[in-house]
Structures are given as C-alpha cells and as structure tokens.
N, C-alpha and C positions, 0 to 999 in steps of 0.2 A: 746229800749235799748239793746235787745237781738241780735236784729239785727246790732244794730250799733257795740257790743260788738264781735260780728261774722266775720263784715267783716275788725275790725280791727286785730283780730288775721291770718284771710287770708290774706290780705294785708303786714301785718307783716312777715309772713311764702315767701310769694312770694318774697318779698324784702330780706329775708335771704338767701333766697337759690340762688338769680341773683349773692349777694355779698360775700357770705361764702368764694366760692373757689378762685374770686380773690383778696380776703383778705390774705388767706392762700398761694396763689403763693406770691406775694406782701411781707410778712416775710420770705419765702423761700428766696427771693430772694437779699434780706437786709441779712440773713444771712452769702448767697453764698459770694456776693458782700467783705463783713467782713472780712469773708475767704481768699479771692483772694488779696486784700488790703495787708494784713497782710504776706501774703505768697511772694506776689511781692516785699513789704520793705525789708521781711529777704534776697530777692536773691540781693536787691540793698545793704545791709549792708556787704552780704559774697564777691559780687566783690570788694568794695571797702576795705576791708581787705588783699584780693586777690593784686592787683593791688599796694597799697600801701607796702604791703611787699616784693614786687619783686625790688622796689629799680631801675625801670628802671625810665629813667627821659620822657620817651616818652610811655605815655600809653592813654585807648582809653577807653570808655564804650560802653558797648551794648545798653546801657538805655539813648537816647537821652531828654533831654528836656521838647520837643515835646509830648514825649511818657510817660514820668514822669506829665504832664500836664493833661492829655486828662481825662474827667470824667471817672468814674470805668464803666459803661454801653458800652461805647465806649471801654475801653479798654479789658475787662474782658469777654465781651459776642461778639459785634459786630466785632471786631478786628480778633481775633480769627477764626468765624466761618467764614468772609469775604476772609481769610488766607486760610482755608479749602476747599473752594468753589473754590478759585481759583487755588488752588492746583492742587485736583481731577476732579473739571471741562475743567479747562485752560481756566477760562473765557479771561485773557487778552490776550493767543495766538488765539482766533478767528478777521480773518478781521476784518468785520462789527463794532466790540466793540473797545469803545474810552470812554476814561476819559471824554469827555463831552457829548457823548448821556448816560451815566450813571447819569452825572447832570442833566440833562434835563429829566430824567424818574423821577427824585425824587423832580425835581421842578415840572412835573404834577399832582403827588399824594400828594404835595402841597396844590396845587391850590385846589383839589378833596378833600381834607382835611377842606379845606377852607369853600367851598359849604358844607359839611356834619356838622360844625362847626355851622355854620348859623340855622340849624334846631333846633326845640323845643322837636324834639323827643330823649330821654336819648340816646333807641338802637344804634339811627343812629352816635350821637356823641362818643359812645362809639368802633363802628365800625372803625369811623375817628380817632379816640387813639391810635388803635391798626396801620392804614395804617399808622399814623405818624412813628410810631416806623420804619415800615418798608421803609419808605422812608429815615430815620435816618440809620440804616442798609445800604442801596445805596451811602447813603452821606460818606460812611468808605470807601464802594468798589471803588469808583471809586479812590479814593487816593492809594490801594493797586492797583488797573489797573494801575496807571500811575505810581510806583515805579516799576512793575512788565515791561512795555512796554521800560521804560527807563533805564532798569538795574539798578535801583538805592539801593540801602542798607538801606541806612540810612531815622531814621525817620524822615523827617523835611516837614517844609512847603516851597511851592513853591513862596516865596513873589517875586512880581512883574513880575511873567509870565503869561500869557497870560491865559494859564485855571487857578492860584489862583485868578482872578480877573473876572472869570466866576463862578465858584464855589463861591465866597463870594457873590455876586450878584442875583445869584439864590437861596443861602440861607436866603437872606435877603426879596427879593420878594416873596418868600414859606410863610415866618413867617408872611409876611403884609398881603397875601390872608387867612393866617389862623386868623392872629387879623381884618381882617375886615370883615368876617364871624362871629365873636366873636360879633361885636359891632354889626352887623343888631340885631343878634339874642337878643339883650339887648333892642333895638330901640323895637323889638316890643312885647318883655317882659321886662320889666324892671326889675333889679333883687330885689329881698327882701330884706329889711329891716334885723336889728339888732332887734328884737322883747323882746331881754335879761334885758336891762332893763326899755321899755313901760311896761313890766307887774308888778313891781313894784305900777305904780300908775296908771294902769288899771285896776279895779275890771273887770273879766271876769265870764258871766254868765253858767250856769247848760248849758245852749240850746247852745251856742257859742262853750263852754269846749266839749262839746259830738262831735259836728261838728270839731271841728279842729280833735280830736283823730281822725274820720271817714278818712280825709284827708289827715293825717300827713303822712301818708306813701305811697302817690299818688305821680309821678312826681313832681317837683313845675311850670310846666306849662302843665299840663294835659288840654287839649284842651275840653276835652267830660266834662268837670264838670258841676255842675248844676250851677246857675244863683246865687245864693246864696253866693255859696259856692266860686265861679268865683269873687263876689265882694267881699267876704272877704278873699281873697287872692290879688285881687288888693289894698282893702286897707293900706296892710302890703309891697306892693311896694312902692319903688321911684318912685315920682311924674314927674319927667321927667328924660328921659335917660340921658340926659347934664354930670350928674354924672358919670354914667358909661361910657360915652365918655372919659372923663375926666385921668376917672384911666386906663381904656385902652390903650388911647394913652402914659400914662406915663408908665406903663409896658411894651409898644413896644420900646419906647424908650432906656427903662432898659435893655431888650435884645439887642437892639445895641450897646448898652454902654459896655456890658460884651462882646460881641464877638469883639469889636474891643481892650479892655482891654488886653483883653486873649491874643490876637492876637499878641501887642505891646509888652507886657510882653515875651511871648514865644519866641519875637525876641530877647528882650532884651539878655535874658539869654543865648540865643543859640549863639549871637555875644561876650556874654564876656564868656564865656567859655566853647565853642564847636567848634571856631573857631579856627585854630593855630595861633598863633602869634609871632612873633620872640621877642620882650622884654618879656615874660614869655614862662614858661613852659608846657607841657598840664599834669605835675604831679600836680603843686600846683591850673589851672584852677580843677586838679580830687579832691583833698582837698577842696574846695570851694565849688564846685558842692555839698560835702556829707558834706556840715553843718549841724548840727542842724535846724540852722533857714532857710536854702534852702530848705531843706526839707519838712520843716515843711509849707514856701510859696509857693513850687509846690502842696503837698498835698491838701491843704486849694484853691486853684483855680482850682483845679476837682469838687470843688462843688458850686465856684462863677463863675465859665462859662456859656455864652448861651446858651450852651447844654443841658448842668446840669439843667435849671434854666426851659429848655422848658418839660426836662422828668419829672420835681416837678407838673409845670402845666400841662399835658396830665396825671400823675396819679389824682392830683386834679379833673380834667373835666371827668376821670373815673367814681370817687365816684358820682362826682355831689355836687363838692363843690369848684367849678373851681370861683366864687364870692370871699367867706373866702381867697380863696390862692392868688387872685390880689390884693384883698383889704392891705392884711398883704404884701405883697413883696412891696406893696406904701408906707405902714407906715413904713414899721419894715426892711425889706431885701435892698430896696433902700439905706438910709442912711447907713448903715453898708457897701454895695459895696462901697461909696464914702469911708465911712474909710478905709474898707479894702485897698482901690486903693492909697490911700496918704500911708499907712505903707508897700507895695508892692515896692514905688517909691523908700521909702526910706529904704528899703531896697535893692535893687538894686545901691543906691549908694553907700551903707554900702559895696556892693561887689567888685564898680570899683573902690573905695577906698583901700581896702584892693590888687586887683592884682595892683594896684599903688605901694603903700608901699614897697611890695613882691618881 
C-alpha cells in the first residue's frame, strides 16, 4: 500500500507537470482570442458608423466576408504573423515559391500527421498537434502568397480557379490521412468504455480499487503494463472497434459537411452583398452586412467551421481526450450543425429578401 500510495503521488506529479503549462497557455489563449474578438467587432461597429454617416451612396468595407468568417485562430494569430513573414521575408517575391508548393508542404505534414496520429504513444501524438497547427499556419500562407503574387486586395476565395480546387483537395485528403491514422490506432486499441455508470452496479473490490489508483494516471494504452493490469483495462474496452469506425467515419464526414457549408455560405454572402450590383446600392448591401443577425451568423460560423471544429479536436487529442470530444461532436455538435445550417439558409433568404424589397 505504501508503495502503491508512492507511485501514485509520482505518477500524479509527472502528469501535472506534462499538463500544468499547457493548460495555462491554453487560458492565455482563450483569453487573447476574447480580447482580439471584441476589439475586432468595435473596429467593424466604428466603420460602419463611419461609412453610414458620410451619406455617400457608394461605399466599400475593409472587412470582407470571407474575413468576418474565418475562426479567431485563423484570423487573430495565423493571419497576422503569415502577413508578417511575408512582409519582412518576401516570402512571395521569391521564384521558386508558389501558392501550390505551399499546399503541398502542408498536405505532407498532413500525411506525417497522419502516421504520428496512428501511434499509441501520447508524446508522439501530441508532437502531431503541435505539426497540425503548423501545417494550419501554411494552409493561411499560401492564400496570403497568392493575393500577394496576384496583387490582389481583397479577402475572398478563389471559387473555381484552378489552385481553390487544389487547395480544397489537399485539405480534404490531409484530414483523411489524419482520420485514418485515428482509426488504425482505435483498430488496435479500442477506446474505453464509459465506466460512469457500470460502477453504480459494480461492487469494486479493496485489490481492484488499489490497482486502478496505481494505473489511473498511466497512458490509457501504455504498452509496458503488467498482464493483469493490461486485462483490466481491456475489460473496460469496446469489444470490437466496429464502434469506433463507426463514429470516425461520421466525424469525417461532419468535417466535410462544415468545410463545404462554410464554404457555400461564404459565397452566399459575398454574392449578395460584396458584389456591385446595379438594382441596389452598395450603401444599403453596407446596412445589411451590419445587422444584428449578419453579425451575429458570421460570428457563430468562426466556430461551426472545419477549421474551428479540427483545432477543438487537436486540443482534445492534446489532453488525451480525443474519444470524449468525437463521441459528443456525434451526439451533440452534429445535430446542432444540421440546425445551425437550416437557420443560416434561412437566413440568407431573410437577406435576399430584404435587398428585393429595398
């Protein structure tokens, strides 16, 4: 007991100190994120006050869309330092550098993602979190490469050119090497059981209770375990991985559903009012754009985007609680994107409706 009492306080201590400080960046960064949120709306509330008091019937925003869309991590960190680097670099006046070997360096760390994904060791998965991000990081640059190569201004997407259709394609095949790394690694761990309420009507003994303490703060597929200890942790698995096939493929699925949502939406909005038109104005497309409830539907799909949805999962697969976070985004986040997506729609008619009227 003194023993087992020992090495659960070290085990304890070791797992505080792995997760201490990325807990503590992880608030920082919820905080910043807050920060930058809040700071960005006040500058979109002062142009649009700006703009509507000038009484000109032809005016323009800074704040595309596109740009009012994009998750806070993308826009707030990524965006920024991507801007920076190409600034003081010139990454996009070098030859060699092209909007698509940019894709293609961030669909290899990908793939590499993918392999590292697959492993039972936490380190190595949590190595693969961090390379996600920075292939996320790549996935900004090369959009700022190709507005920078193309003199272009404005924030929009490229629909139906030749690299948007490269770039969606290697975002799409990144994500399948990363969920099918996911599933080996389920194939030959299956994941854990809900155990919250079997202990209800398990009586658990003295000799059982000591041994799980000893273990609770091991890996949950530490490979070196003892024989013992190895079946009573397979007991508390799913019986076949079927399951977790199951919710995997429906999570990958969900990520496609959002990135192509996003996607349609973002055009939506940007064709009814970013585009000029000659039966309307681009004063009353600039009143539409600052509704309340445009507002508040560009807001709310920074955090129902593919994007968004893959940095929830890579914090998840951080902690090592990458199971909890698929299993809820099947029951609970799934449904709500189908809502969310039918009150998007319809809101968007509520808009082409109203510049009808107007």
């Amino acid at each position: 007991m003194v023993f087992v009492g020992g090495f659960q306080r070290l085990a304890s201590g070791r797992v505080l100190q792995m997760t201490e400080m990325p807990c503590y960046i992880l608030m920082i960064s919820i905080i910043y994120l807050a920060w930058c949120d809040i700071n960005f709306f006040t500058q979109l509330a002062d142009e649009r006050t700006q703009l509507l008091a000038s009484n000109k019937s032809d005016v323009m925003t800074k704040y595309s869309v596109k740009l009012r869309m994009l998750p806070p991590l993308d826009l707030y960190v990524y965006l920024p330092f991507c801007n920076w680097a190409d600034r003081v670099g010139g990454i996009s006046s070098l030859p060699w550098i092209s909007p698509n070997l940019i894709t293609f360096m961030h669909f290899m760390i990908a793939v590499c993602c993918g392999w590292l994904f697959a492993s039972s060791d936490l380190l190595l998965r949590r190595i693969a979190c961090i390379m996600f991000e920075v292939r996320s990081c790549l996935d900004v640059l090369d959009g700022v490469v190709y507005r920078a190569q193309s003199q272009s201004s404005t924030f929009v997407s490229g629909w139906g050119s030749k690299g948007y259709w490269i770039d969606g394609l290697a975002d799409v095949c990144g994500a399948l090497f990363c969920m099918l790394g996911t599933i080996y690694r389920y194939h030959q761990h299956p994941p854990l059981k809900d155990q919250s309420k079997a202990v209800k009507y398990k009586k658990v003994t003295k000799e059982d209770s000591d041994a799980e303490m000893a273990t609770s703060f091991l890996p949950q597929e530490q490979d070196g375990s003892s024989s013992s200890h190895r079946s009573m942790r397979a007991s508390e698995r799913h019986s076949s991985w079927g399951y977790a096939l199951k919710v995997c493929l429906l999570t990958g699925l969900s990520v496609i559903a959002r990135s192509r949502m996003w996607d349609h939406f973002t055009k939506r909005y940007h064709e009814l009012l970013e585009v000029p038109r000659s039966d309307i104005t681009s004063r009353k497309q600039m009143e539409i754009l600052n509704y309340p409830s445009t507002w508040l539907f560009m807001w709310l799909w920074r955090f129902h985007c593919a994007d968004q949805f893959l940095t929830f999962t890579i914090i998840a697969m951080f902690f090592d609680r990458l199971w909890e976070w698929i299993v809820f985004s099947v029951k609970a986040a799934l449904p709500n994107l189908v809502v969310f997506g039918v009150m998007c729609q319809l809101h968007v008619m509520y808009v082409e409706s109203n510049l009808a009227f107007n």
